[in-house]
C-alpha positions in Angstrom: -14.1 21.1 31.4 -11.8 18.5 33.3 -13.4 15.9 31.1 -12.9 17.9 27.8 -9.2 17.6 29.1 -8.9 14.2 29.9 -10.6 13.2 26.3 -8.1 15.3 25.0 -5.2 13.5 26.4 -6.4 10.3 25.7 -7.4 10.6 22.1 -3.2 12.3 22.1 -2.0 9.2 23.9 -3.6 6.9 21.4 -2.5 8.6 18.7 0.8 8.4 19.7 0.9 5.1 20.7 -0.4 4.0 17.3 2.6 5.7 15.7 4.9 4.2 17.2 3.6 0.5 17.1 3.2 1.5 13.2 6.7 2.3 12.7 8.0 -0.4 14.2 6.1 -3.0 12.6 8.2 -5.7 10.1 7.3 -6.0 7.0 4.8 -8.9 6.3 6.8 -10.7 3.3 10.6 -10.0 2.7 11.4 -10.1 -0.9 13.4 -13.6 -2.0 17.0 -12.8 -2.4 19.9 -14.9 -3.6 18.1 -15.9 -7.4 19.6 -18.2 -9.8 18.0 -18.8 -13.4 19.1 -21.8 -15.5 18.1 -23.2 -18.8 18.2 -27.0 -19.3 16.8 -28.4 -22.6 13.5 -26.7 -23.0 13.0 -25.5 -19.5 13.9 -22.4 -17.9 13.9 -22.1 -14.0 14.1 -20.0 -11.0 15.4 -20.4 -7.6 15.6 -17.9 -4.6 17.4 -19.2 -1.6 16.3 -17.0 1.0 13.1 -14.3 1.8 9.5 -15.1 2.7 8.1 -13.6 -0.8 7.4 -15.1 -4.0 9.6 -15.3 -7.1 8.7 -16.2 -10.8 10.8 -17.3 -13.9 10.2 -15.0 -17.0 11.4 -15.3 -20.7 11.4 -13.3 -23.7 12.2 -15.3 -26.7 12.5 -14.5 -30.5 10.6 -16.9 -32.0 12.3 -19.6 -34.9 9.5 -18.4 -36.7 10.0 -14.3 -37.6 6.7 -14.3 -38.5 5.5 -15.3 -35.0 8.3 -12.7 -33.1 8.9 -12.4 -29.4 7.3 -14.8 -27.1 7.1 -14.3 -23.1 6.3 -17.1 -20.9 6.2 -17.1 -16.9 6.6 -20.1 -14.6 4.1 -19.8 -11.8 4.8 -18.2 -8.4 6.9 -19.7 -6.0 7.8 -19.6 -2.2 11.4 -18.6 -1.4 13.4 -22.4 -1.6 10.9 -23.9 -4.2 12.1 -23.6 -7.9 9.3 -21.7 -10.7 9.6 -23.4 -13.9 8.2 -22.4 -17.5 8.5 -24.2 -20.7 10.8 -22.2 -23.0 9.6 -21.6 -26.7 12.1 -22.5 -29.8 14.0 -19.8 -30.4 16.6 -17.1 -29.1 16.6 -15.8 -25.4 16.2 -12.3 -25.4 15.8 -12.0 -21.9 15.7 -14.6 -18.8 14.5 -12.8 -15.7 13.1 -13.4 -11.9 9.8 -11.7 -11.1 9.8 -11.7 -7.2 7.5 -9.9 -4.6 
């Protein structure tokens, strides 16, 4: 029965100890903060100046063409500090956004 007990207590202990090393655990990535866009000629870009994440540049265009319509294009993901550039289509922003994780 003493045994029962102890293994009791134990498994308790270890359970508890988990919990609290779970809730005080950091967050593996913190999401890039501080984001700029700009457009220059036919590029649009992305720049986060701080956070351990990932951002991305995203545009929605309306196409020159109204036959063709709206047109999205993403730069690729970037580290916090690097910029994300994408090639912008001819046409009319509709929206300029950062993507960031």
């Amino acid at each position: 029965m003493k045994s029962r007990k102890r293994a009791v207590a134990l498994s308790g202990t270890t359970l508890l100890a988990s919990a609290l090393l779970m809730s005080t655990a950091s967050a593996a990535h913190a999401i890039p903060d501080n984001c700029t866009t700009q457009v220059a000629g036919s590029t649009v870009s992305s720049h986060c100046a701080s956070g351990t994440g990932e951002h991305q540049v995203a545009v929605t265009v309306l196409h020159v063409n109204p036959a063709v319509g709206y047109v999205y294009n993403v730069g690729p993901w970037q580290p916090a500090g690097v910029a994300s550039t994408a090639t912008l289509p001819p046409g009319t922003i509709v929206s300029l956004r950062v993507n960031r994780r």
